[in-house]
DSSP file (Angstrom, degrees, kcal/mol; ACC not computed):
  #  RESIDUE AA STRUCTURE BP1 BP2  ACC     N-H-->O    O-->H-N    N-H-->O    O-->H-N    TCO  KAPPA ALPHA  PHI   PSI    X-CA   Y-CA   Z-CA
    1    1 A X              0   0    0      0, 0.0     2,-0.2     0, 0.0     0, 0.0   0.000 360.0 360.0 360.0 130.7  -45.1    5.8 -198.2
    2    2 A X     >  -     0   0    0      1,-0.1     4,-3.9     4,-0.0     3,-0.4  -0.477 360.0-129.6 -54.7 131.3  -42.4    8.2 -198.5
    3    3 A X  H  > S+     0   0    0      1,-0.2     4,-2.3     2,-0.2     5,-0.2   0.722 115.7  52.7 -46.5 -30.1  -42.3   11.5 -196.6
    4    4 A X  H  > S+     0   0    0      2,-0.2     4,-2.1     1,-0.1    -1,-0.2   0.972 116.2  46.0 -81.5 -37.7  -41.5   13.4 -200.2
    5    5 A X  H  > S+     0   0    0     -3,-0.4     4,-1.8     2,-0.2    -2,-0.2   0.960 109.4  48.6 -43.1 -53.7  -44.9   11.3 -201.5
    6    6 A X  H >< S+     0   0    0     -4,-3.9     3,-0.8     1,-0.2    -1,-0.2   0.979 114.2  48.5 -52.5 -42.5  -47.1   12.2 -198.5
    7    7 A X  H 3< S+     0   0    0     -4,-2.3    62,-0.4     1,-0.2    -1,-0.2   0.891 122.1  38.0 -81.3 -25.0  -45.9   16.4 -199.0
    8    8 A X  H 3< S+     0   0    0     -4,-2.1     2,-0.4    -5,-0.2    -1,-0.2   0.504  91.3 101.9-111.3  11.9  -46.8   16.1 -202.8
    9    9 A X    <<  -     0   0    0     -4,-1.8     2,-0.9    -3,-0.8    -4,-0.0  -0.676  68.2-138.3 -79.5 117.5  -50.1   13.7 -202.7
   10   10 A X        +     0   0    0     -2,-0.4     2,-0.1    58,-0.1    -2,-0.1  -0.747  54.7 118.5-105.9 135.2  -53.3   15.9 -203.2
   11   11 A X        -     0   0    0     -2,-0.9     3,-0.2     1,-0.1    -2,-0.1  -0.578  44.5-163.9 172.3 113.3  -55.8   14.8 -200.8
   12   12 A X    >   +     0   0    0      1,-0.2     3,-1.7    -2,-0.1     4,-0.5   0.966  40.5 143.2 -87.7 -44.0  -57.2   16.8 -198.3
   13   13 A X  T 3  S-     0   0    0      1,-0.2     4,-0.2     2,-0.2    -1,-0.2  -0.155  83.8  -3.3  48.1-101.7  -58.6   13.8 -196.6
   14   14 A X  T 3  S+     0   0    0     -2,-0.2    -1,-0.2    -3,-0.2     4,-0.2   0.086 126.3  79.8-110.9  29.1  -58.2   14.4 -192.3
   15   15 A X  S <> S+     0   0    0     -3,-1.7     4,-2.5     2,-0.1     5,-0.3   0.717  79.9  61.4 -74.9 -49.7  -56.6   17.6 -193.7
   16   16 A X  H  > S+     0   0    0     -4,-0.5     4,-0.7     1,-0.3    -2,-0.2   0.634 101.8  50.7 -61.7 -20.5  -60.0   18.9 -194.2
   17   17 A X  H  > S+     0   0    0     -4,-0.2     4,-1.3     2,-0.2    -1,-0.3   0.840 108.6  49.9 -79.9 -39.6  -60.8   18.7 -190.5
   18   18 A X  H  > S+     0   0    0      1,-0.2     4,-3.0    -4,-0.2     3,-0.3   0.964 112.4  47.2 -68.2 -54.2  -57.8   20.5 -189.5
   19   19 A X  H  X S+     0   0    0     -4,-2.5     4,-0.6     2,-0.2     5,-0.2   0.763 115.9  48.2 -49.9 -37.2  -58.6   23.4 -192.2
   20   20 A X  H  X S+     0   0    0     -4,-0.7     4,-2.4    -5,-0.3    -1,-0.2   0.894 111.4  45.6 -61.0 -42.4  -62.1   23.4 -190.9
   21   21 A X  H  X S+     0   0    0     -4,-1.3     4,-2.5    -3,-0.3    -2,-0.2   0.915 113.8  54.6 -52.5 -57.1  -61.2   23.6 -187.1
   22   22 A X  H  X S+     0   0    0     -4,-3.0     4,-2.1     1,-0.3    -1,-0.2   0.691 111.4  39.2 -84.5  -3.4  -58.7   26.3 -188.0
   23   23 A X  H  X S+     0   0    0     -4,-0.6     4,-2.9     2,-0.2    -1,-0.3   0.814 118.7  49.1-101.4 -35.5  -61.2   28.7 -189.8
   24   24 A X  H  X S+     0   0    0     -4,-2.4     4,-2.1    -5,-0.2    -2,-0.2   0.992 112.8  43.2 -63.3 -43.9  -63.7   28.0 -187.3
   25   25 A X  H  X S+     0   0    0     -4,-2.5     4,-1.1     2,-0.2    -2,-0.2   0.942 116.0  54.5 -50.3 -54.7  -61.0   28.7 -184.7
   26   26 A X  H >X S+     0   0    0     -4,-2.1     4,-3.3     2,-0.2     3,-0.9   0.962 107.6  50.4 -47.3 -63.1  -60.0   32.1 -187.2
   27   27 A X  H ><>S+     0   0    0     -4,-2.9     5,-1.4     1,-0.3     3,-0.6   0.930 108.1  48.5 -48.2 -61.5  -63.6   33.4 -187.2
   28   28 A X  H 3<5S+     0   0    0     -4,-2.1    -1,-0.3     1,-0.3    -2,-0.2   0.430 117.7  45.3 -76.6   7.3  -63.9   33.3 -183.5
   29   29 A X  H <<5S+     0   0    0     -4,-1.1    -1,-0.3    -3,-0.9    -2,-0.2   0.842 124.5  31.7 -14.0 -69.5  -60.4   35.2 -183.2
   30   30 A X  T <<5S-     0   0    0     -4,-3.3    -2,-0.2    -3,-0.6    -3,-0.1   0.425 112.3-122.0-109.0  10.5  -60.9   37.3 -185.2
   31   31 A X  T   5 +     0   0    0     -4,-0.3     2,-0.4    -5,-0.2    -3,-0.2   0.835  42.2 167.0  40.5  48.5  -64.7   37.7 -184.8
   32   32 A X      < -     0   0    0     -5,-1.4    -1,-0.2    -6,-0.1    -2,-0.1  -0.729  19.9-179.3 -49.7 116.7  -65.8   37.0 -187.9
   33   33 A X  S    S+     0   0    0     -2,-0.4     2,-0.3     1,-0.2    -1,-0.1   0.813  79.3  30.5-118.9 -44.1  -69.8   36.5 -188.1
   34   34 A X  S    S-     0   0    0     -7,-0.1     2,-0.4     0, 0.0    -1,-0.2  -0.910  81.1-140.5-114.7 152.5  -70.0   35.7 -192.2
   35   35 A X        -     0   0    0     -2,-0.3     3,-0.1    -3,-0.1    48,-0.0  -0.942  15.3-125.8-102.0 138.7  -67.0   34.0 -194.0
   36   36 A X        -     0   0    0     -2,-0.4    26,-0.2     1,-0.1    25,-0.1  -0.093  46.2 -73.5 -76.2 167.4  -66.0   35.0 -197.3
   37   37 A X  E     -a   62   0A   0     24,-1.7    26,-1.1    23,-0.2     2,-0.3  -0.167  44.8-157.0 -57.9 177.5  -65.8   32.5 -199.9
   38   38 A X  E     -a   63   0A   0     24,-0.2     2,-0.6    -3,-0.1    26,-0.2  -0.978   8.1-173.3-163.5 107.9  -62.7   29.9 -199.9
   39   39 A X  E     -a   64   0A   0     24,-3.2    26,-1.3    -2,-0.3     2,-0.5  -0.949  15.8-142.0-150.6 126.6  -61.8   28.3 -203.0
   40   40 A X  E     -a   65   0A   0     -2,-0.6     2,-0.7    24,-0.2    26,-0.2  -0.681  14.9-157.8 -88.8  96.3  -59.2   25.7 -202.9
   41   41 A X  E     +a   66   0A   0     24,-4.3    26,-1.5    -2,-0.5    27,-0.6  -0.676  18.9 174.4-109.2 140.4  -56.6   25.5 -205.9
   42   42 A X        +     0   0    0     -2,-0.7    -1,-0.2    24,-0.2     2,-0.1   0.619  38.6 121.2 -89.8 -16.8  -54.9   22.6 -206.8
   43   43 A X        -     0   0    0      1,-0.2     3,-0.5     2,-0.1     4,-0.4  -0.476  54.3-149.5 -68.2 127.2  -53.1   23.8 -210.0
   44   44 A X  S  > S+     0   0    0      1,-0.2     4,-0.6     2,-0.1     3,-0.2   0.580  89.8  55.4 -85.5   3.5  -49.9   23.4 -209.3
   45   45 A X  H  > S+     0   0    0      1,-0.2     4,-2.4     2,-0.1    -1,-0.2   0.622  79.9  96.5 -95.2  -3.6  -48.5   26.4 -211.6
   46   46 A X  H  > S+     0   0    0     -3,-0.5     4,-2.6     2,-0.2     6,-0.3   0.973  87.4  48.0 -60.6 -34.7  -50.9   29.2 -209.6
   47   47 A X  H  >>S+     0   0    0     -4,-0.4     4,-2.0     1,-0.2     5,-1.1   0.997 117.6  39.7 -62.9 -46.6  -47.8   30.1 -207.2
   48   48 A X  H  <5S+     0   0    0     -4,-0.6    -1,-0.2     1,-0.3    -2,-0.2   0.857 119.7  46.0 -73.8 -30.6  -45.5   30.4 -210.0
   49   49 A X  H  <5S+     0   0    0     -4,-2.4    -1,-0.3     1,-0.2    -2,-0.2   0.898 124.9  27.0 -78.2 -55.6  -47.8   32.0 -211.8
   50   50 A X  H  <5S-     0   0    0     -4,-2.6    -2,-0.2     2,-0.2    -1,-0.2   0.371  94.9-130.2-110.5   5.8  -49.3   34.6 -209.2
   51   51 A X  T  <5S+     0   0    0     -4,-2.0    -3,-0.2    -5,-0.2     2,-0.2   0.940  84.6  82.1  53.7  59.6  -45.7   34.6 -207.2
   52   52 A X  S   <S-     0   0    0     -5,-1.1    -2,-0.2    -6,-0.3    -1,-0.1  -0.791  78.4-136.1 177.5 135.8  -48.1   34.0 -204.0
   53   53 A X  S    S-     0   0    0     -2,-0.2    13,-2.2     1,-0.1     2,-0.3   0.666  89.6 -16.0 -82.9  -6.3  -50.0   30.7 -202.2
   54   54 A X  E     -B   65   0A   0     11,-0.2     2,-0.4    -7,-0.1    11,-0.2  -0.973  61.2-170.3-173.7-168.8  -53.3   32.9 -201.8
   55   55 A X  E     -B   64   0A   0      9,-1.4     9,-3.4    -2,-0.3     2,-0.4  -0.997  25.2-107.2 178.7 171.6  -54.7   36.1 -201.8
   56   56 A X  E     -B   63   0A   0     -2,-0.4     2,-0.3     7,-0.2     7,-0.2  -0.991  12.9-156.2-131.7 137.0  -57.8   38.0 -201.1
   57   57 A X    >   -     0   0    0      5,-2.4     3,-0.9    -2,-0.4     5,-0.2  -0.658   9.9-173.0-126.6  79.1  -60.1   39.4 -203.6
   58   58 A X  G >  S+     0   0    0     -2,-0.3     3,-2.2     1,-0.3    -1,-0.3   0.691  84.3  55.9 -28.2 -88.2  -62.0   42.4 -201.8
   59   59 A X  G 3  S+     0   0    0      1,-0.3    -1,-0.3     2,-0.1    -2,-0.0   0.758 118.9  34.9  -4.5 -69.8  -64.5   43.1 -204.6
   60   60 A X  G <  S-     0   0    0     -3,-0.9    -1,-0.3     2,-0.1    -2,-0.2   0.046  98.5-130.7 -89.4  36.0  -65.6   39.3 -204.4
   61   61 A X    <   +     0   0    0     -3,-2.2   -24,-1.7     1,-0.2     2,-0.5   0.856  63.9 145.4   9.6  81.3  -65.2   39.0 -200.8
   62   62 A X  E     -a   37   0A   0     -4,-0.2    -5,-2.4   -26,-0.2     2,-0.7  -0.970  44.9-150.8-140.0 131.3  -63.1   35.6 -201.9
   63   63 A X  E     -aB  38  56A   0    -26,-1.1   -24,-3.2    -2,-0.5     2,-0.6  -0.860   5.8-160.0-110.4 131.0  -60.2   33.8 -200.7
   64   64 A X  E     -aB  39  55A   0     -9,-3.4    -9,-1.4    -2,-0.7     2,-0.4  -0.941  14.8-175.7-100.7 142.4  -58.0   31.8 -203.3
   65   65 A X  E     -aB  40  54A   0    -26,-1.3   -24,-4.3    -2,-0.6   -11,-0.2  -0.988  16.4-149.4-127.2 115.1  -55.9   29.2 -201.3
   66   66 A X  E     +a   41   0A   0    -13,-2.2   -24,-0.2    -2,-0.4   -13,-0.1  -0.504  22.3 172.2 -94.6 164.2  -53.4   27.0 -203.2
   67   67 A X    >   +     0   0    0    -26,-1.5     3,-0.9    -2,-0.1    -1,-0.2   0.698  29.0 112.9-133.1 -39.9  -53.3   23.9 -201.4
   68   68 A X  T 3  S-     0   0    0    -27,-0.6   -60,-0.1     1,-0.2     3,-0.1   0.150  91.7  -4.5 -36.7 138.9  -51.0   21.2 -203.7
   69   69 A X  T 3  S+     0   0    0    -62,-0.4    -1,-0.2     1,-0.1     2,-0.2   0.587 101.1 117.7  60.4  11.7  -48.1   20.2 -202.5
   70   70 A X    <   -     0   0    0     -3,-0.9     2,-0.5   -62,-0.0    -1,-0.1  -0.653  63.3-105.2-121.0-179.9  -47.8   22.3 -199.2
   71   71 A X    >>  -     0   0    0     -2,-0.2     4,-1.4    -3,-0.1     3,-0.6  -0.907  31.1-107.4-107.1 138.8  -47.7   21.2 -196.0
   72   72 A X  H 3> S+     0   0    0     -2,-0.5     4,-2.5     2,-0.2     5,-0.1   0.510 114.8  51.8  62.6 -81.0  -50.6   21.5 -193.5
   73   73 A X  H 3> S+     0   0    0     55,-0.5     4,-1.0     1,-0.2    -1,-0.2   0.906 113.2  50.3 -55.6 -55.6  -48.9   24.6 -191.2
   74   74 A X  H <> S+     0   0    0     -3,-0.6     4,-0.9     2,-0.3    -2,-0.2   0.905 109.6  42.8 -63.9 -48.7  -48.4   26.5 -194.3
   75   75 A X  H >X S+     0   0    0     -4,-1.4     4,-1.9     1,-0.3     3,-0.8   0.926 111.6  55.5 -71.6 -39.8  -51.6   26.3 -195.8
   76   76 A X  H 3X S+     0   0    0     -4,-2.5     4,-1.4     1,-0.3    -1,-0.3   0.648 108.5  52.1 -71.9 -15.6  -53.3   27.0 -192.6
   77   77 A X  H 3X S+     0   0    0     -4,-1.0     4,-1.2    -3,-0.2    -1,-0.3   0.877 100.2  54.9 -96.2 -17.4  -51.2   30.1 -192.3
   78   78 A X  H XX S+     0   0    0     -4,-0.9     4,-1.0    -3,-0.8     3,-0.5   0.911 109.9  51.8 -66.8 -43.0  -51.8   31.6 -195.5
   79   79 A X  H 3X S+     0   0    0     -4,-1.9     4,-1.8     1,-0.3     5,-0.2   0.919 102.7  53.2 -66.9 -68.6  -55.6   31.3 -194.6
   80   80 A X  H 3X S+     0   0    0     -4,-1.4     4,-1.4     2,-0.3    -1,-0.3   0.779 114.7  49.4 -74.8 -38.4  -55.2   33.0 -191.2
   81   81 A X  H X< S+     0   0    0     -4,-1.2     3,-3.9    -3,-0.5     4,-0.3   0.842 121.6  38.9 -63.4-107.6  -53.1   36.6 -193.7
   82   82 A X  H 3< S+     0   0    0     -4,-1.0    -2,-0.3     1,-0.4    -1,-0.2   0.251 105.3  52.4-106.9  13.9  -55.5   36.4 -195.5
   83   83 A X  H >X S+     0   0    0     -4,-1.8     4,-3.9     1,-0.2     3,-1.2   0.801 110.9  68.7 -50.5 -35.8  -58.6   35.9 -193.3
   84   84 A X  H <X S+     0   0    0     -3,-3.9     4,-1.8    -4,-1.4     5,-0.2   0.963 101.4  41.4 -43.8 -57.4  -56.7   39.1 -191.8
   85   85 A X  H 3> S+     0   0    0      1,-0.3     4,-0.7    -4,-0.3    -1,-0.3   0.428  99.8  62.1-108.2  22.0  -57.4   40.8 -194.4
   86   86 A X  H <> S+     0   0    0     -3,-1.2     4,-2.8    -5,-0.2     5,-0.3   0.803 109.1  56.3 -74.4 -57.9  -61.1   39.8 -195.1
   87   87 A X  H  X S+     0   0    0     -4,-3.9     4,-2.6     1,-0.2     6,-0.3   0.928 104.8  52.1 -47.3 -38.2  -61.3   41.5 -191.4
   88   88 A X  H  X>S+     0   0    0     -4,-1.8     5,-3.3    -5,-0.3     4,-1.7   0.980 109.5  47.5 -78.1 -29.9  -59.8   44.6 -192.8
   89   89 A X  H  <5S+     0   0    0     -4,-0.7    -1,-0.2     3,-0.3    -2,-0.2   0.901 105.6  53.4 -45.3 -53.6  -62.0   44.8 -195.2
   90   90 A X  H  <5S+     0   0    0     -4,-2.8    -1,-0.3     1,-0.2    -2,-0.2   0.810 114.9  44.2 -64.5 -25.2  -64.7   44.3 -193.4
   91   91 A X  H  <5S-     0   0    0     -4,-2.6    -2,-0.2    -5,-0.3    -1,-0.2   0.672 116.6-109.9 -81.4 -18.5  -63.5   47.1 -191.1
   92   92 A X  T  <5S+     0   0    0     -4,-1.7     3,-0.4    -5,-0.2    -3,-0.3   0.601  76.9 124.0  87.3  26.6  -62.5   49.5 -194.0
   93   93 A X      < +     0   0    0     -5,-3.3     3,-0.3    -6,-0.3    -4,-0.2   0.312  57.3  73.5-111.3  23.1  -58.7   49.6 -194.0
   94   94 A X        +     0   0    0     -6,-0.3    -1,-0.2     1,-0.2     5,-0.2  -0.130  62.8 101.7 -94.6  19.9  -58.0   48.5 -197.5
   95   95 A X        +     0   0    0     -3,-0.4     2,-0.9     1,-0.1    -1,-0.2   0.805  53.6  99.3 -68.6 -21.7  -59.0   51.5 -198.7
   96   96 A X  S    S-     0   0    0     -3,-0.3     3,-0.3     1,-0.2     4,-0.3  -0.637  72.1-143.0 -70.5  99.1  -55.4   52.5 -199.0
   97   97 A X  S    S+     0   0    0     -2,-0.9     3,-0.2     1,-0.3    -1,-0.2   0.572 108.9  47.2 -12.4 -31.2  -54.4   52.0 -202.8
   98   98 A X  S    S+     0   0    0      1,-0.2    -1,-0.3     2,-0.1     8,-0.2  -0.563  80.6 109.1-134.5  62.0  -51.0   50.8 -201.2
   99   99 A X  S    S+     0   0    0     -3,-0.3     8,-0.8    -5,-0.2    -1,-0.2   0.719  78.3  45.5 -69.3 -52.7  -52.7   48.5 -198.6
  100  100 A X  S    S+     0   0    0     -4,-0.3    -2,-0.1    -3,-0.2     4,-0.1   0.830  96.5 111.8 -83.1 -28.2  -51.6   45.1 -200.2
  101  101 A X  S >  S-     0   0    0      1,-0.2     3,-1.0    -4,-0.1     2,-0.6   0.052  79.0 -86.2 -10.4 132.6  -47.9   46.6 -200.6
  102  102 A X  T 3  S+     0   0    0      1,-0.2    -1,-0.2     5,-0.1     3,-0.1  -0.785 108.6   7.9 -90.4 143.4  -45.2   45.4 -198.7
  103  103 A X  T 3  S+     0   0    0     -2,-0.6    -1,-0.2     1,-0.4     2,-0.2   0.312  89.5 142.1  77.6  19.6  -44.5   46.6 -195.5
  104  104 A X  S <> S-     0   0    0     -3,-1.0     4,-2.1    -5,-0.2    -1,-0.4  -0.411  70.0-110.4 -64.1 148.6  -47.8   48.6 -195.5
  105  105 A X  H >> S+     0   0    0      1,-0.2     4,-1.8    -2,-0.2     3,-1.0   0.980 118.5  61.5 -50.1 -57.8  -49.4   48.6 -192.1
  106  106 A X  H >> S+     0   0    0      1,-0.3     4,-3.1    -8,-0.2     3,-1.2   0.909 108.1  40.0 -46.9 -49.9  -52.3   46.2 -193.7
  107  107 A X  H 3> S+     0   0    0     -8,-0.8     4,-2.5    -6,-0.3    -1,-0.3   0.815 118.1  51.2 -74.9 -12.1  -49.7   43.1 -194.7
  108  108 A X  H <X S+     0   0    0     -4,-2.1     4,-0.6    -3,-1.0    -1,-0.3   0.859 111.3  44.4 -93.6   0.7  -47.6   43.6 -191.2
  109  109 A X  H XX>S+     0   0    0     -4,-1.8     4,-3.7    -3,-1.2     3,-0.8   0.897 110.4  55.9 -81.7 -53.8  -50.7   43.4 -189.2
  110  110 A X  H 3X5S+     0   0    0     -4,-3.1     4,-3.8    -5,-0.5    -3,-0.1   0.947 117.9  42.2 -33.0 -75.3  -51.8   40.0 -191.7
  111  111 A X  H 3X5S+     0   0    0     -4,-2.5     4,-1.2     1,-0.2    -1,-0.3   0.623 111.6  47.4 -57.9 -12.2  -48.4   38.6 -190.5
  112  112 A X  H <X>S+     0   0    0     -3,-0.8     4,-2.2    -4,-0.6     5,-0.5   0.792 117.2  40.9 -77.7 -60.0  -48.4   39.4 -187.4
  113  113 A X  H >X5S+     0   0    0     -4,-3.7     4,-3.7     1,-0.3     3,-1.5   0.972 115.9  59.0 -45.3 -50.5  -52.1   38.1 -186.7
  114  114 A X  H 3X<S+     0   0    0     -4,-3.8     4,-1.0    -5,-0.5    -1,-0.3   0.786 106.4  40.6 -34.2 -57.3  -51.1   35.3 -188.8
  115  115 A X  H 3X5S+     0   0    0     -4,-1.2     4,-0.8     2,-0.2    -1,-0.3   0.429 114.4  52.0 -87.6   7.9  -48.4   34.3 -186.8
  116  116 A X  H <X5S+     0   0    0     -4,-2.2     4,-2.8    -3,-1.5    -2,-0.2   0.851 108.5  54.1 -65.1 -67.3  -50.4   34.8 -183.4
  117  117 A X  H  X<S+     0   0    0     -4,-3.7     4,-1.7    -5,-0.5     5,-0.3   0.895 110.3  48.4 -43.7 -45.8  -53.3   32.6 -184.9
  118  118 A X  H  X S+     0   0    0     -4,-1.0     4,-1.8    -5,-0.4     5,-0.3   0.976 115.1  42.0 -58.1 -52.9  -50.6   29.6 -185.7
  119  119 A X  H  < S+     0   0    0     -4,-0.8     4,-0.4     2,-0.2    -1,-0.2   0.641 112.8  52.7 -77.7 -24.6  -49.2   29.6 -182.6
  120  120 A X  H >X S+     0   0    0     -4,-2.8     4,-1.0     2,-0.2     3,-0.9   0.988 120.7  34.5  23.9 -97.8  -52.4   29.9 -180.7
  121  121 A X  H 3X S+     0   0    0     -4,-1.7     4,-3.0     1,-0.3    -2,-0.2   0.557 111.4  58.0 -69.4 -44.9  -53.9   27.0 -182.6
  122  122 A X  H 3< S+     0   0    0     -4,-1.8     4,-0.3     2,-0.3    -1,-0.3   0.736 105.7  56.4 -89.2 -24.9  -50.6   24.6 -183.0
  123  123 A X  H X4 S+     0   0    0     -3,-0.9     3,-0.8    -4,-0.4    -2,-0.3   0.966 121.3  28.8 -62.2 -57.0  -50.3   24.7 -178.9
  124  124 A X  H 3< S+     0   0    0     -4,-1.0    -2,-0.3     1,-0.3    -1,-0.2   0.689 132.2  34.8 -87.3 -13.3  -53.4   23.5 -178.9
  125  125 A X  T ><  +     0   0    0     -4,-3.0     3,-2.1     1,-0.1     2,-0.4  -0.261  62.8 161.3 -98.3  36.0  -53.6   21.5 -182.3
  126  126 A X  G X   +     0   0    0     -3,-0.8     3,-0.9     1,-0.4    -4,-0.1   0.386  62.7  84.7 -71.8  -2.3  -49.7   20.1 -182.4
  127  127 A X  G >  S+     0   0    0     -2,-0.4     3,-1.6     1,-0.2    -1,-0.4   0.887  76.2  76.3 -45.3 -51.7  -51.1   17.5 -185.0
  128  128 A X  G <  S+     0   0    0     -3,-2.1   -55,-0.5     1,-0.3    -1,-0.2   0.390  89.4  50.2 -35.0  -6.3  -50.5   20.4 -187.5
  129  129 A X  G <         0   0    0     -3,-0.9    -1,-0.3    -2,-0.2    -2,-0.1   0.028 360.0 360.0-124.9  25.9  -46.9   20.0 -187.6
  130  130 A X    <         0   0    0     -3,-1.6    -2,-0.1     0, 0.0    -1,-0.1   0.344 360.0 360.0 -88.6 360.0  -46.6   16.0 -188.3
């Protein structure tokens, strides 16, 4: 199979153990005790559509995760932003109207943790990057 097939084939298949690993891996990081919901979209026009691969929806304690077409690393790093900011939530620090902003303290903390959590994980999971 061609490499441009394998990135655009949806099938989480022994993806879905690596996405499990890494939120189990996220909670205890980040000490997380309940997880918010997780809901896996395939459509491929939600990015273009919502200019974003995921997002967090405070209100419904919900994460939307686009999943089509992306590679592994990627997906698993939007998950770790915005598991970040499930945490802030839980802590109270999206209470600032201009929380989700960018370059607000919430989103550089999301990327920073974000990119802690990958590199953390990808030493020790280096299957993520095949």
């Amino acid at each position: 199979m061609k490499v441009k097939d394998l990135l655009l084939e949806y099938s989480l298949g022994d993806r879905r153990e690596i996405l499990n690993d890494f939120l189990k891996y996220c909670a205890d990081v980040l000490e997380i005790n309940e997880l918010p919901e997780i809901q896996l979209v395939t459509d491929k026009s939600y990015s273009a559509k919502y200019k974003s691969f995921g997002g967090y929806q405070p209100g419904e304690n919900k994460i939307i995760l686009a999943i089509e077409g992306r590679h592994i690393a990627d997906i698993l790093r939007t998950l770790a932003h915005e598991l970040t900011h499930y945490k802030q939530d839980l802590e109270g620090d999206l209470d600032d109207p201009y929380a989700g902003e960018t370059g607000s303290d919430q989103e550089n903390e999301a990327n920073s943790v974000a990119g802690i959590l990958m590199r953390d994980f990808g030493r020790a999971n280096p299957n993520i990057y095949e």
